[in-house]
C-alpha positions as CSV (number, residue, x, y, z in Angstrom):
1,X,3.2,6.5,-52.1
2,X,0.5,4.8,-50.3
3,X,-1.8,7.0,-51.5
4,X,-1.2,6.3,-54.9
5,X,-1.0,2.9,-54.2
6,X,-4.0,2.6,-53.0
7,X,-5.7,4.6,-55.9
8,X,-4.4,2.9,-58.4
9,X,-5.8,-0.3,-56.6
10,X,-9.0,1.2,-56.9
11,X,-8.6,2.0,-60.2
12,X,-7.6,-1.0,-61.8
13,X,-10.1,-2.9,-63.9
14,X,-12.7,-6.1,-64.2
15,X,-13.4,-6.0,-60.5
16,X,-12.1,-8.4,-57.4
17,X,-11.1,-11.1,-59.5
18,X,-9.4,-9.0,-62.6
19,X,-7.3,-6.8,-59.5
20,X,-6.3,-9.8,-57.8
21,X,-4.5,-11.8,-60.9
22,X,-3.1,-8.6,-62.0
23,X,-1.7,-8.1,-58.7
24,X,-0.2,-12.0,-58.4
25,X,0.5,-11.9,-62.2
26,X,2.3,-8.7,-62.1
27,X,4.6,-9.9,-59.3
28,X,5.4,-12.8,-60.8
29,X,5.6,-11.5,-64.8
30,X,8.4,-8.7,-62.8
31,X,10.6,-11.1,-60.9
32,X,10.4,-13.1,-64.4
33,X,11.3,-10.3,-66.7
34,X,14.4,-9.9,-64.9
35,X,15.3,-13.2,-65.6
36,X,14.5,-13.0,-69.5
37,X,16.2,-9.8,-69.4
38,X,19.3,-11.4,-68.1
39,X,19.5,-13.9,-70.1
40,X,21.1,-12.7,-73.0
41,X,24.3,-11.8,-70.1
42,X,23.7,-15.3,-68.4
43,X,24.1,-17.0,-72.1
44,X,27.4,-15.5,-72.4
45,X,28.2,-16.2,-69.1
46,X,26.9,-19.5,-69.0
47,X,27.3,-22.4,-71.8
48,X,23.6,-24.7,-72.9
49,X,25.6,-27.7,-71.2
50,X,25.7,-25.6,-67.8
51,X,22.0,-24.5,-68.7
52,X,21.7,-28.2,-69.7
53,X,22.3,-29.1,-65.7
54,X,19.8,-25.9,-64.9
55,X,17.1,-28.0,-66.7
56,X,17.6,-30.9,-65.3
57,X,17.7,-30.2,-61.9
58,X,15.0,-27.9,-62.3
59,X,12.8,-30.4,-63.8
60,X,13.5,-32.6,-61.2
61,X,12.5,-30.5,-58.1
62,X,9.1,-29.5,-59.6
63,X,8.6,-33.2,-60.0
64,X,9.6,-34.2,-56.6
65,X,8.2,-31.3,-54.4
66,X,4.6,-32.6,-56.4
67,X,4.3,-34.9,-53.6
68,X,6.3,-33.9,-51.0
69,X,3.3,-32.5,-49.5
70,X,0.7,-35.4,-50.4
71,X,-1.1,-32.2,-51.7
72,X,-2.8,-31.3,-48.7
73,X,-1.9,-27.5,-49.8
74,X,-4.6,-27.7,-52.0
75,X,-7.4,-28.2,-49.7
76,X,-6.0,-25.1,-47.6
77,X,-8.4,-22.4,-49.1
78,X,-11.7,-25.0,-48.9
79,X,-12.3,-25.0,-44.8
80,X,-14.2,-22.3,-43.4
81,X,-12.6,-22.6,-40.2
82,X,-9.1,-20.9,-39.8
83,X,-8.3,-23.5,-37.4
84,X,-8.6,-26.1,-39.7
85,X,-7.2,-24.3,-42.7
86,X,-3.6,-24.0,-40.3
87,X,-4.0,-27.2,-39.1
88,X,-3.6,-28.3,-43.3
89,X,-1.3,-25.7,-43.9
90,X,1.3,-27.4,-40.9
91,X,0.7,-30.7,-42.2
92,X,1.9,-29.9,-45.6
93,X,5.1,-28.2,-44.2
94,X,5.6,-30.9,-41.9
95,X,5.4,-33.5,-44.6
96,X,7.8,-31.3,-47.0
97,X,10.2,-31.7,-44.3
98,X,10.3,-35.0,-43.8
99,X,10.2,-35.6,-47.4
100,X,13.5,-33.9,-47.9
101,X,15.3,-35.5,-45.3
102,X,14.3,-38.6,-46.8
103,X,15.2,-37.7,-50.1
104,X,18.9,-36.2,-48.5
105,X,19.8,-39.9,-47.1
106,X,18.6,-41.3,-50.6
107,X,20.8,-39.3,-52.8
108,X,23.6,-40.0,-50.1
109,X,23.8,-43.2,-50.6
110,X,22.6,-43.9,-53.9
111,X,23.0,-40.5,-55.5
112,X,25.6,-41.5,-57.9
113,X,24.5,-44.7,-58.8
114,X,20.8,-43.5,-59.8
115,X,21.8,-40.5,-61.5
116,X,23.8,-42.1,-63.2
117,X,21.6,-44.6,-64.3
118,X,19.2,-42.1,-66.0
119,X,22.0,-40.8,-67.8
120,X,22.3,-37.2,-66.1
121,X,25.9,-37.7,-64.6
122,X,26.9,-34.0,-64.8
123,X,23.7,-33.3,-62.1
124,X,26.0,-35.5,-59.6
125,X,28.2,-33.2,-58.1
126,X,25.2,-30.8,-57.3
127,X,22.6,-33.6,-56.1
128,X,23.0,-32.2,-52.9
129,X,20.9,-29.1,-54.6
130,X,18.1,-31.4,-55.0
131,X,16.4,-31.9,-51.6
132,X,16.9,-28.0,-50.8
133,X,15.2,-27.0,-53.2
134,X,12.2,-29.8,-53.3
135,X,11.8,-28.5,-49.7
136,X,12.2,-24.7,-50.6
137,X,9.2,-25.3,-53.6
138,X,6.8,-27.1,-51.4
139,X,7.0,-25.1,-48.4
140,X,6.8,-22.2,-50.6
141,X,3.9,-23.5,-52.6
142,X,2.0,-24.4,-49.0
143,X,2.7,-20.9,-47.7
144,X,1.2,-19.3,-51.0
145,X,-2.0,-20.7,-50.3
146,X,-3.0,-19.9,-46.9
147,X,-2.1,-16.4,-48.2
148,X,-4.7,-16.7,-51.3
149,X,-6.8,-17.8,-48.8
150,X,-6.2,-14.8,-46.3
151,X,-6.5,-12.2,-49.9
152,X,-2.8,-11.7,-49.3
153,X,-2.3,-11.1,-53.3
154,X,0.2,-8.2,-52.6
155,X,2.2,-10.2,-50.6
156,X,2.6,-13.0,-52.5
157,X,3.2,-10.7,-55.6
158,X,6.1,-9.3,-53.6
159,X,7.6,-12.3,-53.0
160,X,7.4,-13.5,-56.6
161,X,9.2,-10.2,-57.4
162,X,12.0,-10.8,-55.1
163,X,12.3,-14.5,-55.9
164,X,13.7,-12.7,-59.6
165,X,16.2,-10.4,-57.9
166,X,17.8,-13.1,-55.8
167,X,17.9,-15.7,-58.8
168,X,19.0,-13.0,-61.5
169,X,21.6,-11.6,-59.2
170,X,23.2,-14.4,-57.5
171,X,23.5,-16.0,-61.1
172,X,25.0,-13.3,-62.6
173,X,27.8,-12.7,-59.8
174,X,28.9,-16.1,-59.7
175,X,28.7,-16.4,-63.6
176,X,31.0,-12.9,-63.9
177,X,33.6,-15.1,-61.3
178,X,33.3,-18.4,-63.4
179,X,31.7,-20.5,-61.0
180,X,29.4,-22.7,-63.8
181,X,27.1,-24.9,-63.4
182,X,26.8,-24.3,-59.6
183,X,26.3,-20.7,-60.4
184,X,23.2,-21.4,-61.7
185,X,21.8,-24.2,-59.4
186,X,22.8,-21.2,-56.2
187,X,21.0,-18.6,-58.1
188,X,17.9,-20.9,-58.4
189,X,17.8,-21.9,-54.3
190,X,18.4,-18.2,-53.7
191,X,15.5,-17.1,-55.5
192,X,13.4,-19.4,-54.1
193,X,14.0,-19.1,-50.8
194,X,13.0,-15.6,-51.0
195,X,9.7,-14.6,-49.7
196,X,9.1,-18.0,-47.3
197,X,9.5,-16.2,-44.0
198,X,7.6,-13.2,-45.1
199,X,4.2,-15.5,-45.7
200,X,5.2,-17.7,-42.8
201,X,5.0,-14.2,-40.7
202,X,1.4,-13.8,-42.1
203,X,0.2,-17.3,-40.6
204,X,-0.3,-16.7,-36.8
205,X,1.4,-19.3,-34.7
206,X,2.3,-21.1,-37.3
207,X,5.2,-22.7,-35.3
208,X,3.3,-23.9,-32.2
209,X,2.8,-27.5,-31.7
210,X,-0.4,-28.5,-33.0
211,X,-2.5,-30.6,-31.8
212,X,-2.2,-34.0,-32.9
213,X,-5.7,-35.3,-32.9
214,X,-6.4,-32.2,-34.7
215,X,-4.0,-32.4,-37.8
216,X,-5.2,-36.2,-38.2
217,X,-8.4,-35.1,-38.3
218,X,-7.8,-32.6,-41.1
219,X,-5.9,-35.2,-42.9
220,X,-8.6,-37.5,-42.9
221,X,-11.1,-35.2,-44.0
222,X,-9.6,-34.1,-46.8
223,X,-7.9,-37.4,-47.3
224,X,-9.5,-37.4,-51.5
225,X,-5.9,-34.9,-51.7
226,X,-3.2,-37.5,-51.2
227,X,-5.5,-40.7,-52.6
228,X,-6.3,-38.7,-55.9
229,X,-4.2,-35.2,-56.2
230,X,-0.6,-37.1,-55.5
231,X,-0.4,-39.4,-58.3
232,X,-2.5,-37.0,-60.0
233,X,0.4,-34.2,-59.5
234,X,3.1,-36.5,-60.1
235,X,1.9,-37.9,-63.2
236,X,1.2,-33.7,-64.3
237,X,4.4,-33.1,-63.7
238,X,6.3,-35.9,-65.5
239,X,4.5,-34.9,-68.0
240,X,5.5,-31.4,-68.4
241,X,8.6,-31.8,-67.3
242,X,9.1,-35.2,-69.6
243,X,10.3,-33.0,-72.3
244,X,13.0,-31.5,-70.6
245,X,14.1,-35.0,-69.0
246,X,13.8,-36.1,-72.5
247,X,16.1,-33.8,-74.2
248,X,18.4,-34.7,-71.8
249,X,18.8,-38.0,-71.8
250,X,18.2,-38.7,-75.5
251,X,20.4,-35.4,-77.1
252,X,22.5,-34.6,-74.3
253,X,23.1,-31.3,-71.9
254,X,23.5,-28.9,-75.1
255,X,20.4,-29.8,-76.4
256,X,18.8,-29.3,-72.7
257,X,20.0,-26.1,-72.6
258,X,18.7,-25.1,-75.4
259,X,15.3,-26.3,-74.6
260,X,15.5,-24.9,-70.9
261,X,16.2,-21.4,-73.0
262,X,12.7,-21.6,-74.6
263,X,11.3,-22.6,-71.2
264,X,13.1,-19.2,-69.3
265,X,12.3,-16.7,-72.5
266,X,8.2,-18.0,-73.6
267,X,7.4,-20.9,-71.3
268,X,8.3,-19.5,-67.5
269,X,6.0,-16.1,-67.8
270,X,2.8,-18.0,-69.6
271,X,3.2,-20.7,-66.8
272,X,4.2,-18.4,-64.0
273,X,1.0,-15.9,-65.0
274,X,-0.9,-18.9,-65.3
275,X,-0.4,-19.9,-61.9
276,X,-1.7,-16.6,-60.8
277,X,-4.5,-17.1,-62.2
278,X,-4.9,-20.4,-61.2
279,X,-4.8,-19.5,-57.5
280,X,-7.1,-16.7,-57.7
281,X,-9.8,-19.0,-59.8
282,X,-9.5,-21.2,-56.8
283,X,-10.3,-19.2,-54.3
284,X,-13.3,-17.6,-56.7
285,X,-15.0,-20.2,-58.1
286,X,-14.7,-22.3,-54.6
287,X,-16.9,-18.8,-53.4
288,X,-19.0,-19.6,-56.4
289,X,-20.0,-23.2,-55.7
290,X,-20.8,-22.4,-52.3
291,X,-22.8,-20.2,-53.2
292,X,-24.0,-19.4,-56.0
293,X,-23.2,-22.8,-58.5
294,X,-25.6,-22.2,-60.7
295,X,-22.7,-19.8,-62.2
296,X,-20.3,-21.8,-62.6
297,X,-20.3,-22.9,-66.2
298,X,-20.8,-19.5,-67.5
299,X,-18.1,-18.2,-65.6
300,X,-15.4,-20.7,-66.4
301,X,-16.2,-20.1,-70.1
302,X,-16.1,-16.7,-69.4
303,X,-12.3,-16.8,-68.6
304,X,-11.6,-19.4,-71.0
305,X,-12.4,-16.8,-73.2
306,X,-10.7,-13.8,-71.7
307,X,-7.6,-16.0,-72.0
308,X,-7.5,-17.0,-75.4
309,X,-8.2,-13.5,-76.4
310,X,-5.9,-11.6,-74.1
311,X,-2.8,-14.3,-74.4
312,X,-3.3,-16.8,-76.9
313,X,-3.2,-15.4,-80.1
314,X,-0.5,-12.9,-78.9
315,X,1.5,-16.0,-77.7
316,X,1.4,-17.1,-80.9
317,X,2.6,-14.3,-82.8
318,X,5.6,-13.6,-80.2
319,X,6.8,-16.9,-80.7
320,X,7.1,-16.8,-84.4
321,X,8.5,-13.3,-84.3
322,X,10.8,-13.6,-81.3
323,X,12.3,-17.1,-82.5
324,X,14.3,-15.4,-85.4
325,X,16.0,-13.5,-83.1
326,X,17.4,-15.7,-81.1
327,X,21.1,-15.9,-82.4
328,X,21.5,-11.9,-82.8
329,X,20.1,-11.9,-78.8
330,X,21.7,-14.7,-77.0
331,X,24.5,-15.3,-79.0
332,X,24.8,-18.0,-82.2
333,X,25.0,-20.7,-80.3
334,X,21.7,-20.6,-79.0
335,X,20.1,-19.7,-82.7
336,X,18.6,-23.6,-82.7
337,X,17.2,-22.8,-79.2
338,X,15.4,-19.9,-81.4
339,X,13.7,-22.7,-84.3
340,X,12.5,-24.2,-80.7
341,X,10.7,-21.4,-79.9
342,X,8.9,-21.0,-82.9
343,X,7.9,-24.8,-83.2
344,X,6.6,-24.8,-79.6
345,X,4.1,-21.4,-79.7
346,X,1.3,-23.3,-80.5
347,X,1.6,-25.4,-77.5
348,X,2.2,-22.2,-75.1
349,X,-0.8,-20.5,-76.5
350,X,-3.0,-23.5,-75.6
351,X,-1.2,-23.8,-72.0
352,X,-1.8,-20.5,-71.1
353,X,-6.1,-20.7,-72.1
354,X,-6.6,-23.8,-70.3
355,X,-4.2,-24.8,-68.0
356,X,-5.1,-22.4,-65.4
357,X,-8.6,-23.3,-64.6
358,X,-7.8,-26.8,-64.0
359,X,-8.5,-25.9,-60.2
360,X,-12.0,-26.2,-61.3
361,X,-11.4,-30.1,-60.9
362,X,-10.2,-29.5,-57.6
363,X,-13.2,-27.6,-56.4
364,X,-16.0,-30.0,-57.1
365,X,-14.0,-32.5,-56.1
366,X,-13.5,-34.5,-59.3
367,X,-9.8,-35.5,-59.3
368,X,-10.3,-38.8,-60.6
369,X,-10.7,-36.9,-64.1
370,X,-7.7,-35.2,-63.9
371,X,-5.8,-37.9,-63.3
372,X,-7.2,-39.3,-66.4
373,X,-5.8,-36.5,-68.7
374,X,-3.0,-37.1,-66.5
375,X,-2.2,-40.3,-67.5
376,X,-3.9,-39.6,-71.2
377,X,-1.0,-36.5,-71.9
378,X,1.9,-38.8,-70.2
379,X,0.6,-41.3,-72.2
380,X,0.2,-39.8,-75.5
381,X,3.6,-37.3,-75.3
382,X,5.5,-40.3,-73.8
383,X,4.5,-43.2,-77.0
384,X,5.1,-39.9,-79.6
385,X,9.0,-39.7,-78.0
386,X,9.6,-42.8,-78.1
387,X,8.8,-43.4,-81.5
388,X,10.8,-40.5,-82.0
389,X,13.7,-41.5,-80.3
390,X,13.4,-44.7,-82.1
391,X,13.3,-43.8,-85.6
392,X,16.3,-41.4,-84.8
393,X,14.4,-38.1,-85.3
394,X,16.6,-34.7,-84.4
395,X,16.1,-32.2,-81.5
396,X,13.8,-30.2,-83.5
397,X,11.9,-32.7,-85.0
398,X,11.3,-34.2,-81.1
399,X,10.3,-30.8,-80.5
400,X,7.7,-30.3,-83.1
401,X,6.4,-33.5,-81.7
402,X,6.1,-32.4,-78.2
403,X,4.5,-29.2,-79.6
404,X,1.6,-31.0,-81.4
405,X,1.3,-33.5,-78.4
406,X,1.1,-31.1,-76.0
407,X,-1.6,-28.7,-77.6
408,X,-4.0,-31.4,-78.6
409,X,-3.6,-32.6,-74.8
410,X,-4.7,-29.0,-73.4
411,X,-7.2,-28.7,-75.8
412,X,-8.6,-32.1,-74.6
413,X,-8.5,-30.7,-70.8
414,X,-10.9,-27.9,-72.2
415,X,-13.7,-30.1,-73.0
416,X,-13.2,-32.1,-69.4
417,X,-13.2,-29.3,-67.8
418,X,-16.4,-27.8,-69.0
419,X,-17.9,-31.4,-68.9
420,X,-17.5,-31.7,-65.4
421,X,-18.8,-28.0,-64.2
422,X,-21.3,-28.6,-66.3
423,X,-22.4,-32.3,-64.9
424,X,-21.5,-30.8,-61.0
């Protein structure tokens, strides 16, 4: 089996870079194609309000664990000294950590009382959920990239593939016993916990004391991370996960459901392949400006295009086709979440050309322009639902206004992207 392991490795096409996203991509795109393949037994199992809660906790961790770490997991692939690379990679854990236990206290206190303010009361009983898994993402997240910086890309793929088993099956055994809502929030800690202590076995003495002078002298050399990429990542992330948040609070936990459905079946595999992607362009085109950045506009135009081509336009066509569907594959009460899918294809197309080589910002250190398309998106998909909300607009008609919002906003992060290579 190693054998033809190893010669299909060799056999695989478009050199390094091509093998290495493959590799990522196809860990991830497995672990997630369990999960769309359950879902039409989790939909009966499960009702949109209970998916509702899903959403909104989910939403909520991938906003929080953006700056749990101050984004010092970023910077882990730049150093060329190991030493300093683990020194990073501690300090992000550390501050994870912290971060958690911080937010733990929080939520005990005030738990009720803030979520209840934002309007998501049925997340109460679970806010407990909430710091586990902020912690479980960022440590996660950290881990991953010491191990794209080690060329660990079969490792991480595993992980990503047994992330899906544990989700998919811990969901569906508590679903078949009727435990609800929690059902889903414990399938979702589950998977991610999976695949943590593998990677944190690849980092040698990771859990030695480091040396303090050391990790504050990594901090403050790569201090641009928390100044620019924190706010940077926060704002990013409220607004992608604004929608979600939106649907919630505005329509309720049906209408969440059916919006995290679109997310699980189209959105989750053309963001979790983009992430792939992401973290291999990293690790390339920081190679690139070291050496050779002369290249570097060609070759960020180069997989522009190669992503457009190879899932753009078939994005598009899935959604439109697959959308239909819905009712006769999840059941009929999740046919609107099908009309959702259609409407939002557009938007996924552009998300998976662009989105990914947004590291390029990262590498030639230009997050201040990030955080302006940051703040531009948030801005621009944040007036559009309000006036939406405002002039009493439906869940699909909100939803065909996040769609156009969205895609104009990618397209937008296209041209800054170039721009800066270009100017760098």
């Amino acid at each position: 089996m190693k054998r033809l392991a190893s010669r299909l490795w060799r056999r695989l096409p478009g050199g390094a870079f091509a093998r290495n996203v493959l590799v990522i991509a196809g860990g991830s795109t497995l672990g997630q194609l369990l999960a769309v393949a359950a879902s039409p037994l989790l939909t009966r199992l499960y009702a949109p309000e209970q998916f509702g809660v899903l959403g909104v906790y989910m939403a909520s961790i991938a906003l929080l664990s953006g700056v749990a770490t101050l984004r010092y997991e970023l910077a882990i692939p730049l150093p060329k000294d190991d030493a300093i690379a683990k020194r990073l990679l501690q300090l992000a854990l550390g501050l994870s950590l912290g971060f958690a236990l911080t937010l733990a206290l929080v939520l005990l206190w005030f738990g009720s009382t803030l979520l209840g303010w934002l309007g998501w009361d049925e997340l109460v009983p679970y806010s407990a959920f909430l710091p586990l898994g902020t912690f479980l993402i960022a440590s996660y997240q950290s881990l991953t990239y010491w191990a794209v910086r080690s060329g660990q890309y079969r490792t991480i793929a595993t992980t990503k593939l047994w992330q899906g088993v544990g989700n998919v099956t811990t969901q569906i055994a508590l679903g078949l016993v009727g435990a609800g809502a929690l059902g889903l929030l414990a399938g979702d800690a589950v998977g991610r916990s999976a695949g943590i202590t593998r990677l944190a076995r690849g980092v040698p003495g990771l859990f030695r004391l480091p040396d303090v002078r050391a990790l504050l002298d990594a901090a403050r050399r790569y201090r641009k991370f928390p100044i620019w990429s924190t706010g940077s990542t926060f704002i990013n992330r409220f607004g992608l996960q604004l929608p979600q948040l939106f649907m919630a609070t505005a329509f309720g936990p049906r209408e969440a459901g059916w919006y995290l459905l679109t997310q699980r079946v189209l959105g989750t595999p053309t963001s979790l392949v983009g992430q792939a992607v992401a973290q291999v362009f990293l690790n390339r085109i920081a190679e690139i400006r070291r050496e050779q950045p002369q290249r570097a506009p060609a070759f960020y135009l180069g997989i522009v295009g190669r992503m457009a081509l190879v899932g753009g336009l078939p994005i598009l066509v899935l959604g439109v086709a697959l959308g239909g569907a819905f009712g006769w594959l999840f059941g009929e009460e999740w046919s609107t979440a099908g009309r959702m899918v259609q409407i939002l294809a557009p938007m996924f197309a552009a998300q998976w050309t662009f989105s990914p080589t947004s590291q390029i910002l990262v590498v030639f250190e230009r997050q201040e322009l990030q955080l302006v398309w940051d703040v531009l998106r948030l801005v621009l998909l944040g007036s559009a639902l309000a006036y939406t909300h405002w002039v009493g607009v439906g869940a699909l008609g909100a939803t065909a206004v996040i769609s156009a919002a969205m895609t104009f906003a990618y397209l937008v992060l296209g041209v800054m992207n170039y721009r800066a290579v270009r100017q760098s």
